[in-house]
C-alpha positions in Angstrom: 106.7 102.0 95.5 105.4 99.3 97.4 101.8 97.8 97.7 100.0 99.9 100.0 98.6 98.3 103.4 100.8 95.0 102.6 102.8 97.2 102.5 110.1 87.3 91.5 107.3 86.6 89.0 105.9 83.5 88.6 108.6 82.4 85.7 110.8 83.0 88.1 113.8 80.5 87.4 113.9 82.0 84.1 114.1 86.1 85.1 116.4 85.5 87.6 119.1 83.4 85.2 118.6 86.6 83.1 119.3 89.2 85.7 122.2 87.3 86.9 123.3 86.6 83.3 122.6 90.9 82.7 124.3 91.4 86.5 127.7 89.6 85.4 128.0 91.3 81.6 126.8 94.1 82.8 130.0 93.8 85.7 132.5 93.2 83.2 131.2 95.6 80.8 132.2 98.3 83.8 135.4 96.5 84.6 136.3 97.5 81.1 135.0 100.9 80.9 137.0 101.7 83.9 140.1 99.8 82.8 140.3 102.5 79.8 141.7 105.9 80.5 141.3 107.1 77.2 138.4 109.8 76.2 134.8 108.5 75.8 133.6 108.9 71.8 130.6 110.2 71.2 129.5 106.1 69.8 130.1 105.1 73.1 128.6 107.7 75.1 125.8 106.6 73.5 125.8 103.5 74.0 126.6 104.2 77.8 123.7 106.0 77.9 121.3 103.5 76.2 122.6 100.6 78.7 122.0 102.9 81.5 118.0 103.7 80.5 117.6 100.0 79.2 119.1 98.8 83.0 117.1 102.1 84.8 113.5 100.0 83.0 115.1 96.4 84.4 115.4 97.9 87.9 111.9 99.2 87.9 110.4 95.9 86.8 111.9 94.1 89.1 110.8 96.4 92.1 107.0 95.6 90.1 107.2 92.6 91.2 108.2 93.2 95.0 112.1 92.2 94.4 113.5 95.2 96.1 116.9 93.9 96.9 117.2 92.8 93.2 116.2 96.4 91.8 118.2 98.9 94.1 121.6 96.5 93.1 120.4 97.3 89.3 119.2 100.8 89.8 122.8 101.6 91.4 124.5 100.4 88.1 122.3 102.4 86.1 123.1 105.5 88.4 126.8 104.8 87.9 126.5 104.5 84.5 124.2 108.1 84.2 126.9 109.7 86.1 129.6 108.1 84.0 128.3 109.8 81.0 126.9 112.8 83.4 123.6 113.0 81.6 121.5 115.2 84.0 117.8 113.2 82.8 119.5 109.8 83.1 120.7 111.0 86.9 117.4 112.5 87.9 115.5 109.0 86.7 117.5 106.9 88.6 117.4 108.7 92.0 113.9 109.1 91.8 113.8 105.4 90.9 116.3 104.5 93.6 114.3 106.3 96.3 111.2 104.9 95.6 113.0 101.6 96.0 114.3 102.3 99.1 111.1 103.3 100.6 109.7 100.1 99.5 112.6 98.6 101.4 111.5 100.8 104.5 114.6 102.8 104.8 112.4 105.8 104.8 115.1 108.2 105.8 117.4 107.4 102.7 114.4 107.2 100.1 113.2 111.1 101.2 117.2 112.1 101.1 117.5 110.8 97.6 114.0 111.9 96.2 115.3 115.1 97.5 118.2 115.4 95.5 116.4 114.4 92.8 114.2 117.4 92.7 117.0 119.8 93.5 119.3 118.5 90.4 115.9 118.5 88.0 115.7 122.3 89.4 119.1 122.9 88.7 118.8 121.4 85.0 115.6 123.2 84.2 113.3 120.1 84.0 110.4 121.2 85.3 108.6 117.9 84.8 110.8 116.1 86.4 111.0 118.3 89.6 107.8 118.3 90.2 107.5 114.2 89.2 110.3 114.2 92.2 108.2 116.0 94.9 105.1 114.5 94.0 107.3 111.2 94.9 108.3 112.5 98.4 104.7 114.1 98.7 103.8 110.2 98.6 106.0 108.4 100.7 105.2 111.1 103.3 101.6 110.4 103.3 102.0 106.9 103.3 104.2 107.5 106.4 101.6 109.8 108.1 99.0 107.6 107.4 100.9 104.3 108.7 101.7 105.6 112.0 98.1 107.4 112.4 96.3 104.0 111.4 92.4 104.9 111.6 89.8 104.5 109.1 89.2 107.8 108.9 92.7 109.0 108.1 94.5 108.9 111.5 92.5 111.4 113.7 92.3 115.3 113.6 96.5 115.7 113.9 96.8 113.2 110.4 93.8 114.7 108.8 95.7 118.3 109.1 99.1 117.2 107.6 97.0 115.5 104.8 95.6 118.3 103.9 98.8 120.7 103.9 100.4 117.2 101.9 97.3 118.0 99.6 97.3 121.6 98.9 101.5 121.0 98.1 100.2 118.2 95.6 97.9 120.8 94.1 100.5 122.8 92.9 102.6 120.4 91.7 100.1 119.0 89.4 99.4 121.7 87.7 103.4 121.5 86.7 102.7 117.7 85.0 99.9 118.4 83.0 101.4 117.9 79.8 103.2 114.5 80.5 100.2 112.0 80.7 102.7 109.5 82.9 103.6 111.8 85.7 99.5 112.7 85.8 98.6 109.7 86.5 101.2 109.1 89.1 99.9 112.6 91.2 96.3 111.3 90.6 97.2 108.3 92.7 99.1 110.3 94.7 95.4 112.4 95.2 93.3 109.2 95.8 95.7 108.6 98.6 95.6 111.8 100.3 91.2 111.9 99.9 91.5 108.3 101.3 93.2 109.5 104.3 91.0 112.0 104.5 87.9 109.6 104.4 87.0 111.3 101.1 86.1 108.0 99.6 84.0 109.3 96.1 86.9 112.1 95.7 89.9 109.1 96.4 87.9 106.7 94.0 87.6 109.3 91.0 91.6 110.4 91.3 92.6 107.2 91.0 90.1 106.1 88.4 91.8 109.1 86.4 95.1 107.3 86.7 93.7 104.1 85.6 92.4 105.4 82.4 95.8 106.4 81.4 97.5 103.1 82.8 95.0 101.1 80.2 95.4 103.0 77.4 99.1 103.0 77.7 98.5 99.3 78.6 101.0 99.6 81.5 99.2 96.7 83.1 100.9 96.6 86.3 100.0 99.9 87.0 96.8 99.1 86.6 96.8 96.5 89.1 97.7 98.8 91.4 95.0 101.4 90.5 92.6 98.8 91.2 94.7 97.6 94.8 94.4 100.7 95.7 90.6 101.4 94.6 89.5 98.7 96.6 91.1 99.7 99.7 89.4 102.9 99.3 86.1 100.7 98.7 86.4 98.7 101.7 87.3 101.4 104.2 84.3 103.0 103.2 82.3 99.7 104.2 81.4 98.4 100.7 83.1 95.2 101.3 81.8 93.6 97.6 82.3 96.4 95.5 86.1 96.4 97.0 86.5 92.5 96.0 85.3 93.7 92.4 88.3 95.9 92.2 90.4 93.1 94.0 89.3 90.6 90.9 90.3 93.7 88.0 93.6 93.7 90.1 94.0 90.3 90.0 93.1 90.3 86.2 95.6 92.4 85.4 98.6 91.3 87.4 97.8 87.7 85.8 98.4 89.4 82.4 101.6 90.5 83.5 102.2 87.4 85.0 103.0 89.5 87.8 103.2 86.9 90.6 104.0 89.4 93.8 100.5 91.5 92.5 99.2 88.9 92.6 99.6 87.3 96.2 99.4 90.6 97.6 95.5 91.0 95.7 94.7 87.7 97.0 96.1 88.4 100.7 94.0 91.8 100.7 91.1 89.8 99.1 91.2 87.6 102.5 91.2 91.0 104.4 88.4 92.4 103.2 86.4 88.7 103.4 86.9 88.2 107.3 85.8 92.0 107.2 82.5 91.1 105.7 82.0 87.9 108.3 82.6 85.5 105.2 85.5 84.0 107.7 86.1 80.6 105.3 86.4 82.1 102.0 89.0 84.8 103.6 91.3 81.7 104.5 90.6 80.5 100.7 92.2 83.5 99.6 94.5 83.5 101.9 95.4 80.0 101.3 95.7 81.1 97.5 98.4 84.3 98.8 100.2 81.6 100.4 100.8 79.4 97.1 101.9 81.9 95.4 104.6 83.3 97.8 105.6 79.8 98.0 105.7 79.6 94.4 107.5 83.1 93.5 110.2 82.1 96.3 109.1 84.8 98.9 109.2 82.5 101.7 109.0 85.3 104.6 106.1 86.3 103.4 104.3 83.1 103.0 105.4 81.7 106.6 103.9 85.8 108.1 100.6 85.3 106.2 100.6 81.4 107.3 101.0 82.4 110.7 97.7 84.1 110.6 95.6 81.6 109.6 
């Protein structure tokens, strides 16, 4: 999903020559499977399926690094390819991957519908997991909704506080349905720092999501990390603490730089500016702005360099 409240990598030239290059093989490849009539062997199955998981990890890269368009045109090949070989895992990943895409892409509507689905087919299949992994999903992009059209610092007012909390006791049980896969944890922690943030639960948020950030770096899924800490600082500066919150914003930054995550790393900088004209420190905030800016520019998001230029 996409950075919260902001909400190509800075080698750009040479990831998007490789998705193209993956895009066109990856065409014909299909062109040729569907040109053949005859019965799938069990080889190719396999190899169907292997294409399908290694294009379902490209697709969620990409949308990593804020290039939604790119990822739902890959995530919908993966999906063809899943349902192709009709392997129930490989058709619950990519809808759950698809709708978080396409809530990132602010078609709200179509992310919850396919989330959905995903939960009733993982239901129907018996993955438990997975379900759950699904509804903790649509748990998230309905907070994020609640809390987007309720903006207050202290969760949106009495009405948001009381659909956060029903959002909250729903995540409870769902949690308790993930405990065994570290991964889908982590991902309901955040989940839970969001829902105490809108609360104004600020000690409660911080520890949930410092819970998913100690699985992040031991699995060294550095990205994810970033966004632990993007998130953790929001938390911080809501609450007021304006340079414990540009701490976080620097591990963030850290991180995404180790990733080479270019898209992290404008957005850490832009909320970096935020939280300096908060604190009265009105010149450094157009520094980091300034710094968001170049690296839009430089990762060949240009709407969002000319929006944030705009402000300054």
């Amino acid at each position: 999903m996409k950075r919260e409240e902001l909400k190509m990598n800075n080698d750009g030239r040479r990831k998007v020559n490789r998705l193209f290059f993956f895009i066109f093989h990856f065409s014909f490849f299909i062109f040729l499977l569907s040109c053949s009539s005859a019965p799938k062997k069990a080889t190719e199955i396999f190899v169907i399926r292997n294409t399908a998981a290694n294009q379902l990890n490209l697709a969620n890269e990409t949308a990593a690094h804020g290039r939604y368009e790119e990822a739902l045109v890959i995530v919908d090949g993966a999906r063809q390819l899943a349902v192709s070989a009709d392997d129930p895992l490989l058709r619950i990943k990519t809808s759950m991957s698809r709708g978080n895409i396409l809530f990132s892409l602010g078609r709200e509507s179509q992310a919850l519908q396919e989330l959905e689905s995903a939960a009733v087919e993982a239901d129907a299949a018996g993955e438990r997991v997975l379900a759950a992994q699904a509804r903790i999903y649509i748990i998230r992009a309905s907070l994020m909704q609640l809390t987007a059209e309720n903006p207050a610092d202290n969760g949106g007012g009495n009405a948001a506080a009381a659909g956060i909390e029903e959002y909250k006791e729903s995540l409870t049980r769902e949690m308790a349905a993930v405990r065994s896969d570290q991964n889908a944890s982590a991902e309901a922690y955040v989940t839970l720092g969001m829902a105490e943030k809108g609360l104004g639960n600020w000690a409660e948020a911080e520890s949930a999501l410092r819970r998913a950030l100690d699985v992040h770096v031991k699995d060294l899924s550095l990205e994810a990390a970033a966004y632990d800490w993007f998130i953790i600082a929001s938390v911080r500066s809501m609450a007021g603490n304006y340079d414990s919150a540009l701490e976080a914003l620097r591990a963030a930054i850290g991180y995404d730089r180790r990733a080479e995550n270019g898209f992290g790393l404008a957005s850490s900088w832009q909320a970096a500016g935020d939280v300096l004209e908060k604190a009265g420190r009105a010149e450094e905030a157009r520094e980091a702005w300034g710094r968001a800016v170049e690296i839009y520019r430089a990762i060949s998001m240009q709407d969002l360099a000319e929006k944030l230029e705009g402000q300054l």
